[in-house]
N, CA and C atoms of all chains as a GROMACS GRO file, in nm:
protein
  495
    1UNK      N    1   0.082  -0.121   0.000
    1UNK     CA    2   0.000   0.000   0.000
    1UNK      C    3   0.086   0.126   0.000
    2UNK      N    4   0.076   0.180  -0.132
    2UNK     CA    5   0.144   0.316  -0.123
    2UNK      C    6   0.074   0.447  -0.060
    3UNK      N    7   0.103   0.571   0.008
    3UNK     CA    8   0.039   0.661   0.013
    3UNK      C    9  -0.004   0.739  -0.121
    4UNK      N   10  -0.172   0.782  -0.109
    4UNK     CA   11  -0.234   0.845  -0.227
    4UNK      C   12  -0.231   0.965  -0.199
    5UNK      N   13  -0.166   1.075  -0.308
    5UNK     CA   14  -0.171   1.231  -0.315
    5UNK      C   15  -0.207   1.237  -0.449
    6UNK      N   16  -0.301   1.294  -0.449
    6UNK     CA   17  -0.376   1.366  -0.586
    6UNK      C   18  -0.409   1.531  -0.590
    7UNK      N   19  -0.314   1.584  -0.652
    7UNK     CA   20  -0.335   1.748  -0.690
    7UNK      C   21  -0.399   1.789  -0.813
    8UNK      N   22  -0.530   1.833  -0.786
    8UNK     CA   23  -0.576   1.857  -0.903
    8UNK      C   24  -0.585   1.998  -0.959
    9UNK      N   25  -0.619   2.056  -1.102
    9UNK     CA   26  -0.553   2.183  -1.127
    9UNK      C   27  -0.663   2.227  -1.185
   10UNK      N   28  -0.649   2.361  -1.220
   10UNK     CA   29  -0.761   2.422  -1.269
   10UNK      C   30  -0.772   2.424  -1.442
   11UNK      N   31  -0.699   2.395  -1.483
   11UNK     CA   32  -0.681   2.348  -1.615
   11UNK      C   33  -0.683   2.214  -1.667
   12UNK      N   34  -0.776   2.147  -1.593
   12UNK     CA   35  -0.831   1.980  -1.575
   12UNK      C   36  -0.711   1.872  -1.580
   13UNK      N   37  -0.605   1.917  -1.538
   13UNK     CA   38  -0.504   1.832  -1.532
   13UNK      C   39  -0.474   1.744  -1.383
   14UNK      N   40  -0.416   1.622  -1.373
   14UNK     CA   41  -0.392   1.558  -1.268
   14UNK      C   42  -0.287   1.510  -1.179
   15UNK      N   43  -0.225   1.522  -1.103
   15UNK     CA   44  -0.053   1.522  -1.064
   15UNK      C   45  -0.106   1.420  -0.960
   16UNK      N   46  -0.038   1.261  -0.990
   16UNK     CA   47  -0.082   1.183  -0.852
   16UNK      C   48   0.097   1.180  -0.824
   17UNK      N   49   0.106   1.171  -0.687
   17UNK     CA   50   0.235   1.121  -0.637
   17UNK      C   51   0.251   1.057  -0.509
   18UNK      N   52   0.232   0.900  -0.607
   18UNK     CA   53   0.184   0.777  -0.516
   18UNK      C   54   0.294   0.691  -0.481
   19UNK      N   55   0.398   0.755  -0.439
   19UNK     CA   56   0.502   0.689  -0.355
   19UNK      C   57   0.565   0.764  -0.262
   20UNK      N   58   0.658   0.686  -0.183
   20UNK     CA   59   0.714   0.724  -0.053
   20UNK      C   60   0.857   0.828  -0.066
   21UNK      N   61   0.840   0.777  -0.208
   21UNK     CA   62   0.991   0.890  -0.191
   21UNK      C   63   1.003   1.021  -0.239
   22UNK      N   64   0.853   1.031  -0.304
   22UNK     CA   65   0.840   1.190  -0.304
   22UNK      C   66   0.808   1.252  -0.175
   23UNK      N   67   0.906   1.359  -0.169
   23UNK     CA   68   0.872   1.456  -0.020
   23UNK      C   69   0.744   1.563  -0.042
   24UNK      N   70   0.715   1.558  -0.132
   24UNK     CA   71   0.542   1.630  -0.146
   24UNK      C   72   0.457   1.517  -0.071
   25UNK      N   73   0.478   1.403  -0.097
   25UNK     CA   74   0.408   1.273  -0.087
   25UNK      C   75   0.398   1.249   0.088
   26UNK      N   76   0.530   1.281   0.150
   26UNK     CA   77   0.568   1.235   0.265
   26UNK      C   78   0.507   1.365   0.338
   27UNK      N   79   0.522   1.477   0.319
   27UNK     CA   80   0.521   1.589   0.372
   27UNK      C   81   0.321   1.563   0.381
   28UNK      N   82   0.253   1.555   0.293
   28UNK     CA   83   0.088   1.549   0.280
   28UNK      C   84   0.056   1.448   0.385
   29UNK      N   85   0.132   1.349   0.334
   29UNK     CA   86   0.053   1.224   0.408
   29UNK      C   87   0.091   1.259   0.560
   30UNK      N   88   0.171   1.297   0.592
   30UNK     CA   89   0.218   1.319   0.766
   30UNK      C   90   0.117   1.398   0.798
   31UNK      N   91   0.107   1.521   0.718
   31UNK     CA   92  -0.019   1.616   0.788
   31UNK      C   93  -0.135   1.598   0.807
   32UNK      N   94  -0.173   1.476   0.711
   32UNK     CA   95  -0.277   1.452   0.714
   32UNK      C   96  -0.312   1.345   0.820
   33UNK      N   97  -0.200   1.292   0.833
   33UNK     CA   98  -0.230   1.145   0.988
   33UNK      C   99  -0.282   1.232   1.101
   34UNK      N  100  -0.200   1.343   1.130
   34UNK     CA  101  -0.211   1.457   1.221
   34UNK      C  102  -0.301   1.562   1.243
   35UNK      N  103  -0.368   1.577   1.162
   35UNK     CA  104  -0.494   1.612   1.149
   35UNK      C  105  -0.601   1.476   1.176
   36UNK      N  106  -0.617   1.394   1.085
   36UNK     CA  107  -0.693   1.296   1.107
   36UNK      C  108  -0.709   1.221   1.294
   37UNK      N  109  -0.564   1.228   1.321
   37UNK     CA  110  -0.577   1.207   1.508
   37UNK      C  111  -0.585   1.270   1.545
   38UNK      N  112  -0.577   1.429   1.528
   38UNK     CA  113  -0.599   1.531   1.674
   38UNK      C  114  -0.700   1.616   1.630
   39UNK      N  115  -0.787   1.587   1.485
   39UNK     CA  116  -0.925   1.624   1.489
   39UNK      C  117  -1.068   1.595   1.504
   40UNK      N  118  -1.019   1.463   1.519
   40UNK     CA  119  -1.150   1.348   1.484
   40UNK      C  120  -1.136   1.254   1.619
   41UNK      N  121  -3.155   2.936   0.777
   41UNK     CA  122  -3.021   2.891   0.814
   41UNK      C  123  -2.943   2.957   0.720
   42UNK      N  124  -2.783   3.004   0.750
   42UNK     CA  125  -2.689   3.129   0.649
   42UNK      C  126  -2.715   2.978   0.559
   43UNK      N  127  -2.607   3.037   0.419
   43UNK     CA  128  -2.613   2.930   0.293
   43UNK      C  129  -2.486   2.848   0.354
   44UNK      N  130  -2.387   2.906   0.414
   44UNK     CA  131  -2.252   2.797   0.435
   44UNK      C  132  -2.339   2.677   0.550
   45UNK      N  133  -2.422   2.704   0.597
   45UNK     CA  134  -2.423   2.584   0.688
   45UNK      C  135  -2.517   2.519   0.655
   46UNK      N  136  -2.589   2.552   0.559
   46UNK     CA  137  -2.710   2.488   0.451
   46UNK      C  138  -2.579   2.418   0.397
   47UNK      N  139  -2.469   2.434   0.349
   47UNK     CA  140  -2.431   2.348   0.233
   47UNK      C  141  -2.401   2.238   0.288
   48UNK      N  142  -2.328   2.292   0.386
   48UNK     CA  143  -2.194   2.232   0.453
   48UNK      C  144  -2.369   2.057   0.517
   49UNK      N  145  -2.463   2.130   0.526
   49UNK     CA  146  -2.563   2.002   0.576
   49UNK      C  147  -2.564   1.924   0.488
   50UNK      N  148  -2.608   2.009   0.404
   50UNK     CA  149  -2.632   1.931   0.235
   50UNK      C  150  -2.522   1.829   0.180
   51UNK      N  151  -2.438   1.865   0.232
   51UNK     CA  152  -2.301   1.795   0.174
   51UNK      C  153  -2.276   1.635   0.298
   52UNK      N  154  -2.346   1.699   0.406
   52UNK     CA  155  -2.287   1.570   0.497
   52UNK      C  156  -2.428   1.436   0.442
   53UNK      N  157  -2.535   1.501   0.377
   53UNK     CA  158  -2.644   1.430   0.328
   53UNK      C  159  -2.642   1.370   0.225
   54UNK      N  160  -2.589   1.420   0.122
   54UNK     CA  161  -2.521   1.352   0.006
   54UNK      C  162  -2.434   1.279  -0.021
   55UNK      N  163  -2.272   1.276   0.062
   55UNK     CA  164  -2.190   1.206   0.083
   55UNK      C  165  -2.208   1.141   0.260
   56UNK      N  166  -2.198   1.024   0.231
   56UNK     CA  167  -2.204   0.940   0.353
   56UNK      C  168  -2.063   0.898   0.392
   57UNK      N  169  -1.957   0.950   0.306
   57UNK     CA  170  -1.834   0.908   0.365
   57UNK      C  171  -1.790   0.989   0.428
   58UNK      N  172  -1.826   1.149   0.426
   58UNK     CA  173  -1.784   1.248   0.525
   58UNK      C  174  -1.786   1.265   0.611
   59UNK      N  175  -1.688   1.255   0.710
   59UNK     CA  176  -1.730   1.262   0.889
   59UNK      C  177  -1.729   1.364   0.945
   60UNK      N  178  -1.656   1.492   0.889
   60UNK     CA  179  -1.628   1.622   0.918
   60UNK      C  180  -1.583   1.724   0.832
   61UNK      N  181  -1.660   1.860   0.809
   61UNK     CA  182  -1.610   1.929   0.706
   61UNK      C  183  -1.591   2.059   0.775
   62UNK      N  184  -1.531   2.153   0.682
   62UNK     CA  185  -1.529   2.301   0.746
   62UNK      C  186  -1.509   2.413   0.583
   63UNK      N  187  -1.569   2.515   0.658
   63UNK     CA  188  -1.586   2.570   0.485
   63UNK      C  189  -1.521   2.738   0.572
   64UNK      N  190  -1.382   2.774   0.482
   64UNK     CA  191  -1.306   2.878   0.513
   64UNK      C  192  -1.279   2.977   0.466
   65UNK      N  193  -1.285   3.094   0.528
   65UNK     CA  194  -1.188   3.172   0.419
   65UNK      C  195  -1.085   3.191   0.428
   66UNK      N  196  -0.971   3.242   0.334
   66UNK     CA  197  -0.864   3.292   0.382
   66UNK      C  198  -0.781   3.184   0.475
   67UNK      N  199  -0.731   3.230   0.565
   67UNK     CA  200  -0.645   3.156   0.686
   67UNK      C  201  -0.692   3.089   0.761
   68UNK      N  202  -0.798   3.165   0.860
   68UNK     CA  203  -0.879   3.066   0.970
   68UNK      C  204  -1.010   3.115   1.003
   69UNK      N  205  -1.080   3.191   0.880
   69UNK     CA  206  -1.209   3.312   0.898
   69UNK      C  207  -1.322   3.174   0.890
   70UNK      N  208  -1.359   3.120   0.973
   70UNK     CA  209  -1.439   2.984   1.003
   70UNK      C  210  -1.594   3.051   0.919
   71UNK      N  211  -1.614   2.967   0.772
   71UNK     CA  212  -1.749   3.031   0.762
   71UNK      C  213  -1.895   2.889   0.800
   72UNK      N  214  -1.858   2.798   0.812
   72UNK     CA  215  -1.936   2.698   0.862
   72UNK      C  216  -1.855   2.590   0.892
   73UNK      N  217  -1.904   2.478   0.990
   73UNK     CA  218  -1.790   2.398   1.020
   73UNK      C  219  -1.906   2.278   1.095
   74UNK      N  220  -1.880   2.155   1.073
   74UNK     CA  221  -1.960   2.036   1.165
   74UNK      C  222  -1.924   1.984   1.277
   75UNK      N  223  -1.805   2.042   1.337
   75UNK     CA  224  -1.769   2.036   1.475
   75UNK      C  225  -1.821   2.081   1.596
   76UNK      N  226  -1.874   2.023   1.686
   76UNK     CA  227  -1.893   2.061   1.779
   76UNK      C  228  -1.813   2.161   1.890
   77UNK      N  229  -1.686   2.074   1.891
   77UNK     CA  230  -1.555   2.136   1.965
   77UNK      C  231  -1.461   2.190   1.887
   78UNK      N  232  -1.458   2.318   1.922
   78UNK     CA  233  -1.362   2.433   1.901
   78UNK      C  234  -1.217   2.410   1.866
   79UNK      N  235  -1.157   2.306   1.972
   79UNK     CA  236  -1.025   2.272   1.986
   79UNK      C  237  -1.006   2.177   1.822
   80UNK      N  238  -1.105   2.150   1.818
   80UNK     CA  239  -1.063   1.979   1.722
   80UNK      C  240  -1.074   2.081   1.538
   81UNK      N  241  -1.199   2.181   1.570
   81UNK     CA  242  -1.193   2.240   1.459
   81UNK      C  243  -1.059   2.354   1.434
   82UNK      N  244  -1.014   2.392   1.498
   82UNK     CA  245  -0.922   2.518   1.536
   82UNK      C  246  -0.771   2.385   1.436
   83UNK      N  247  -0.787   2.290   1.490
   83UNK     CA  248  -0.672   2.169   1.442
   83UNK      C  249  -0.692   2.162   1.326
   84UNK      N  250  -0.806   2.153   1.260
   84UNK     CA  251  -0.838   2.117   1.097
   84UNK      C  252  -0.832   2.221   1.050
   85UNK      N  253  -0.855   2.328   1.103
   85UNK     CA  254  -0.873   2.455   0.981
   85UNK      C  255  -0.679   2.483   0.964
   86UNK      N  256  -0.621   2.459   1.098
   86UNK     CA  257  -0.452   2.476   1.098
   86UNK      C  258  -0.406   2.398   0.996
   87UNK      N  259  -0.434   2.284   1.020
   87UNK     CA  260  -0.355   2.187   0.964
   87UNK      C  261  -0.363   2.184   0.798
   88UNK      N  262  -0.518   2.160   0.720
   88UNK     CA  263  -0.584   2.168   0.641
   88UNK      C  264  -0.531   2.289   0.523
   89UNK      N  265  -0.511   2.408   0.601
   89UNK     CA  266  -0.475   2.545   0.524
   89UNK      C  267  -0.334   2.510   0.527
   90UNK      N  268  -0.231   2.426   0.609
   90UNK     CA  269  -0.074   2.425   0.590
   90UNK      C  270  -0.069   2.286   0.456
   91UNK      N  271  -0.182   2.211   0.470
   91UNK     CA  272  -0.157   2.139   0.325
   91UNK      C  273  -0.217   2.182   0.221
   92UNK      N  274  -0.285   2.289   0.244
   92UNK     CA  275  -0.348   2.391   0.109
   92UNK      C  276  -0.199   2.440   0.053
   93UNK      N  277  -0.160   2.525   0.132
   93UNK     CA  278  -0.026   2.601   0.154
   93UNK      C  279   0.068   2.547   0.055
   94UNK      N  280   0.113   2.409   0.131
   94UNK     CA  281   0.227   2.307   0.066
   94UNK      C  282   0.213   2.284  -0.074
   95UNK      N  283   0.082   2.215  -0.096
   95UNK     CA  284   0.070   2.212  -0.212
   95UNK      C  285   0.109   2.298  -0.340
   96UNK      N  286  -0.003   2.413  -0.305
   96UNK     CA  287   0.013   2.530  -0.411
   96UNK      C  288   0.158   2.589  -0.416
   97UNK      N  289   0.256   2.546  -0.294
   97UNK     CA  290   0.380   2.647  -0.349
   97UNK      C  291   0.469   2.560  -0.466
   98UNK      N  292   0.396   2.386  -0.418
   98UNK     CA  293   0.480   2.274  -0.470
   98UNK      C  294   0.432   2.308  -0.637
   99UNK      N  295   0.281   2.362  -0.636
   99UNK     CA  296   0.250   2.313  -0.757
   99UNK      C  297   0.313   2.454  -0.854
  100UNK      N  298   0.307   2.524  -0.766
  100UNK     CA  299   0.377   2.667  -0.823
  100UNK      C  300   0.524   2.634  -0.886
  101UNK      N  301   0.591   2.546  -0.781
  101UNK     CA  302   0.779   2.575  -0.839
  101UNK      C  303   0.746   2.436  -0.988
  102UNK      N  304   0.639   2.408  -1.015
  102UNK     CA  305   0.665   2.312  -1.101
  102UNK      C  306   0.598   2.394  -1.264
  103UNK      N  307   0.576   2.495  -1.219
  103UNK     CA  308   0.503   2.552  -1.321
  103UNK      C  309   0.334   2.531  -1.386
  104UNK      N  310   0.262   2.450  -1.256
  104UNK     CA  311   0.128   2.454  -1.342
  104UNK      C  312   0.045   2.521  -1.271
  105UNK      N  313  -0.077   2.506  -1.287
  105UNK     CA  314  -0.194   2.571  -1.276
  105UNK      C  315  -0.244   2.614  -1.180
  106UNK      N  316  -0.322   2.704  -1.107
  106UNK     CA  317  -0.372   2.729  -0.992
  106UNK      C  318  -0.442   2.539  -0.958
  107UNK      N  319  -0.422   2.530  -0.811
  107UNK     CA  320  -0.464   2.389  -0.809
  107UNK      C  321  -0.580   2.461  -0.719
  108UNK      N  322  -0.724   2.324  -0.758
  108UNK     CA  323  -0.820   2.320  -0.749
  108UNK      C  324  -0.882   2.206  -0.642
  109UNK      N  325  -0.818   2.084  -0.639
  109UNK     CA  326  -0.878   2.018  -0.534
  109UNK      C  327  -0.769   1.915  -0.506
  110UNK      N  328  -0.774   1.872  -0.391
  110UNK     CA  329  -0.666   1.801  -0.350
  110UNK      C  330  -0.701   1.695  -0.233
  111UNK      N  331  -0.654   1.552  -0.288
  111UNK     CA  332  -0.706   1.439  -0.168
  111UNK      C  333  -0.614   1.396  -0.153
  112UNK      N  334  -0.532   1.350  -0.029
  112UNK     CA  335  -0.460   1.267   0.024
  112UNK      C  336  -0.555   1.143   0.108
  113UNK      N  337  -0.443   1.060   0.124
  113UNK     CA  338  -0.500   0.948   0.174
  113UNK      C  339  -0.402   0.874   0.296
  114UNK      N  340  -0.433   0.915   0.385
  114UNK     CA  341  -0.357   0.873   0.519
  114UNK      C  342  -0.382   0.716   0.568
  115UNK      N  343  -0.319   0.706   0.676
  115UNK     CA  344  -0.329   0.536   0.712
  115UNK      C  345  -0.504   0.530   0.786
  116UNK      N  346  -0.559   0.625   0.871
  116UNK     CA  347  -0.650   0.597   0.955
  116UNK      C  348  -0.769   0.680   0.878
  117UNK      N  349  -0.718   0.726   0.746
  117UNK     CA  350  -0.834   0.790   0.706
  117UNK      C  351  -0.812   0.916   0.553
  118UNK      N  352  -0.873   0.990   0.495
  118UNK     CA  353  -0.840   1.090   0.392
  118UNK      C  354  -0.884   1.178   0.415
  119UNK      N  355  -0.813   1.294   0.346
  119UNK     CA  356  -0.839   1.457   0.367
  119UNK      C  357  -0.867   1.528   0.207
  120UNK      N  358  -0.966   1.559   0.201
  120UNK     CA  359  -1.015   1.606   0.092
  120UNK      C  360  -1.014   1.771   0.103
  121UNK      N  361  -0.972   1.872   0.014
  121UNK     CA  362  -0.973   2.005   0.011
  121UNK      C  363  -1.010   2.021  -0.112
  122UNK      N  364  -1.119   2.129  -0.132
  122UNK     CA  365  -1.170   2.169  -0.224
  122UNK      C  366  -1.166   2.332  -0.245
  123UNK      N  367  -1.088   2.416  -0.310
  123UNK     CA  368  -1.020   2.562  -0.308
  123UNK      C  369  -1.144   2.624  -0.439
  124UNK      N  370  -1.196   2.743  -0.341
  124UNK     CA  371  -1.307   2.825  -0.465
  124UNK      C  372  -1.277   3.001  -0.494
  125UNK      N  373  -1.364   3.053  -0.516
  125UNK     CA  374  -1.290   3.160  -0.557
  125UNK      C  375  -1.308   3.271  -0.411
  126UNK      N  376  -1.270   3.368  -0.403
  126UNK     CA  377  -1.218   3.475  -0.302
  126UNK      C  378  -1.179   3.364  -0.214
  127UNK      N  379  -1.098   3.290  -0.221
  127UNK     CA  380  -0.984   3.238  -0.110
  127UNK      C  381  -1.077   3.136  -0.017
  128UNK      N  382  -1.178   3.061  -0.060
  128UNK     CA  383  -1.202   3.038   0.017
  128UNK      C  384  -1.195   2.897  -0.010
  129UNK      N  385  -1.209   2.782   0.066
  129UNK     CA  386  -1.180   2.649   0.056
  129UNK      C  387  -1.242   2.574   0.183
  130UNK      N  388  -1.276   2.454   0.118
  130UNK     CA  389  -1.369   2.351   0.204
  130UNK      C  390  -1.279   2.233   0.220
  131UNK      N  391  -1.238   2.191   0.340
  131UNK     CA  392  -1.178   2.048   0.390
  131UNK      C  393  -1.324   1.958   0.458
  132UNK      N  394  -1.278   1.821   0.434
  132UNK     CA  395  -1.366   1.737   0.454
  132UNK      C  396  -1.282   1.608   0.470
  133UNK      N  397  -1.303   1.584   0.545
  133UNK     CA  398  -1.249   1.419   0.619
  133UNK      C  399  -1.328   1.268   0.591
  134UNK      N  400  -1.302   1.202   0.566
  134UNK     CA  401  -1.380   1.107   0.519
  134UNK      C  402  -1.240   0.914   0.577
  135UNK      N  403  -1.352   0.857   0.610
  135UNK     CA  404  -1.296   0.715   0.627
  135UNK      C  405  -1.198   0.656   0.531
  136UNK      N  406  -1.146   0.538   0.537
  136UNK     CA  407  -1.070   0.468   0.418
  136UNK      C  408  -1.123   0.439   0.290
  137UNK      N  409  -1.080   0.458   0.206
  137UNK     CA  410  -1.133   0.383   0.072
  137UNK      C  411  -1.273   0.476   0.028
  138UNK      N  412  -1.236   0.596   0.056
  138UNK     CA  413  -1.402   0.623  -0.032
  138UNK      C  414  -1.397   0.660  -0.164
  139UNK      N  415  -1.496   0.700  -0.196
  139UNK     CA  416  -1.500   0.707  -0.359
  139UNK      C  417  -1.492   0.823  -0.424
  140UNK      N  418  -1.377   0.873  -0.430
  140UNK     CA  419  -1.314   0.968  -0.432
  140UNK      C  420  -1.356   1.089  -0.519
  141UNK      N  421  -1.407   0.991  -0.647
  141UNK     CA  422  -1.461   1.098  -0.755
  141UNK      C  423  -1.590   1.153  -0.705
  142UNK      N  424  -1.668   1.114  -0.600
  142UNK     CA  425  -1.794   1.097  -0.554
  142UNK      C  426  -1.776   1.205  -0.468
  143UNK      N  427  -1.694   1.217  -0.374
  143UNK     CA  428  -1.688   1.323  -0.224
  143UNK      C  429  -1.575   1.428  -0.332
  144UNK      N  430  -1.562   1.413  -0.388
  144UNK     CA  431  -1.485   1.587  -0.470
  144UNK      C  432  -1.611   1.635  -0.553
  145UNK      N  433  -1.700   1.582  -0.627
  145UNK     CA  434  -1.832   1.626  -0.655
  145UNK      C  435  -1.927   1.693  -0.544
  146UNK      N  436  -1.904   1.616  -0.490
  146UNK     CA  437  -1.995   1.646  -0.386
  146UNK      C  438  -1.929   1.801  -0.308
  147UNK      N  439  -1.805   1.780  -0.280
  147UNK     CA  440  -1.740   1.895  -0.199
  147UNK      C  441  -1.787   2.013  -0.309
  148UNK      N  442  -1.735   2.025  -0.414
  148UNK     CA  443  -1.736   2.099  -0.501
  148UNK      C  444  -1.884   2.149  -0.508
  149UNK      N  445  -2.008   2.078  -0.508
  149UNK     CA  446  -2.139   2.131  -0.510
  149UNK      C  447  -2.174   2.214  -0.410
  150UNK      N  448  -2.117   2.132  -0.258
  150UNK     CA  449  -2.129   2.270  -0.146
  150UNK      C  450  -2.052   2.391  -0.122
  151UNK      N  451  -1.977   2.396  -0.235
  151UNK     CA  452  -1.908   2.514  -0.229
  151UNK      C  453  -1.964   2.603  -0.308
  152UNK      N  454  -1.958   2.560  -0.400
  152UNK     CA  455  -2.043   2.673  -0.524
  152UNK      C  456  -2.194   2.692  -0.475
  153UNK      N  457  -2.242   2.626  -0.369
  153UNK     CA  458  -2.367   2.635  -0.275
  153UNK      C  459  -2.356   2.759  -0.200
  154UNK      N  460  -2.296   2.711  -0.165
  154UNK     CA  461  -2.225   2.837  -0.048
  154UNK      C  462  -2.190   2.969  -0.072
  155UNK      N  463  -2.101   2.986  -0.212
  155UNK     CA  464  -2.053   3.108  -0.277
  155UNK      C  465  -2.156   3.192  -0.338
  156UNK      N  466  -2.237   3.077  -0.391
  156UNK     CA  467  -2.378   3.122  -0.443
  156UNK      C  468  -2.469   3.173  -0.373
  157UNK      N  469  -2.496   3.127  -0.264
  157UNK     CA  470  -2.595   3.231  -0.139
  157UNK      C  471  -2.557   3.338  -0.099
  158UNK      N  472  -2.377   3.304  -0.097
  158UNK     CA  473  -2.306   3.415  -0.073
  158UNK      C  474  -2.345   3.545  -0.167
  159UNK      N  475  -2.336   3.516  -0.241
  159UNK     CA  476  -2.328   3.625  -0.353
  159UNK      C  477  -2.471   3.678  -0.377
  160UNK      N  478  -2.600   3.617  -0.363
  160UNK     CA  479  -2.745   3.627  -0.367
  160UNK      C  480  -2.761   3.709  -0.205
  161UNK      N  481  -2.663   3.748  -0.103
  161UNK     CA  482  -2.689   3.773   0.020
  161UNK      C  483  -2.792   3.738   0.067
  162UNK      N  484  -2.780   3.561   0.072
  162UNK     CA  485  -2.824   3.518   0.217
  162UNK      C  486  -2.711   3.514   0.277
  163UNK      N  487  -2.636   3.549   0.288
  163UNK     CA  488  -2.530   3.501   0.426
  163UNK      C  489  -2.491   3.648   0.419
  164UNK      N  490  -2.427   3.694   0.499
  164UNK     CA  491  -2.341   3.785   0.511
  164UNK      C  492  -2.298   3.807   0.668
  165UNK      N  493  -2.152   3.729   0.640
  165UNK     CA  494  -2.111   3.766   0.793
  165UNK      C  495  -2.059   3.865   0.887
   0.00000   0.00000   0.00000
């Protein structure tokens, strides 16, 4: 299971970056664990 | 009821994978939100606007487009952001595995819900 990041654009284009070794990838998914536990 | 918290209903009625949303302006100008507690929302609107943030500077140094909606997918759950016009943007939280094309429709309808009452002044905060 890789982490899913999907950026979508206003010019109907799609940027997924569905692995661990992008630091966009690492940087989203962390914030989002962290949010997901200390909001819910 | 203002239109942001009409949507923001509308939206938890339509999508059943949403457990929590918040509809913003700007930084942390709270214009409707499904939280009860202050503390937990005050966390999502922080957190939520620093991966708005990340994104757009990422999507900036790469040269494309104003970005428009954005889902990650964490281990215990996903974060959906949906960015509209005068700065304003809707996060929404949703369980594992949802259906992704389904809750960005959906986000996207309560926003333009929202902007739209906005603009008809029912809301004015």
């Amino acid at each position: 299971r890789q982490p899913r990041v999907e950026l979508y654009f206003d010019d109907g284009s799609l940027l997924a970056v569905n692995n661990k070794s992008s630091s966009l990838s690492v940087k989203l998914t962390g914030m989002a664990d962290e949010l997901l536990k200390q909001a819910l | 009821m203002p239109a942001p918290e009409e949507a923001l209903n509308e939206l938890l009625e339509m999508s059943a994978s949403v457990r929590q949303a918040v509809l913003v302006r700007s930084e942390n100008d709270v214009l409707a939100s499904t939280f009860a507690d202050k503390g937990s929302e005050e966390v999502m609107v922080k957190t939520a606007r620093a991966m708005l943030d990340a994104a757009r500077g990422e999507s900036k140094a790469m040269g494309r487009t104003a970005l428009s909606q954005l889902f990650v997918e964490a281990a215990s759950g996903c974060v959906f952001i949906v960015a509209g016009e005068k700065d304003t943007w809707l996060a929404a939280t949703t369980g594992t595995d949802p259906t992704v094309g389904l809750v960005l429709y959906d986000m996207n309808t309560a926003l333009r819900t929202a902007l739209e009452g906005e603009a008809e002044g029912a809301y004015s905060k």
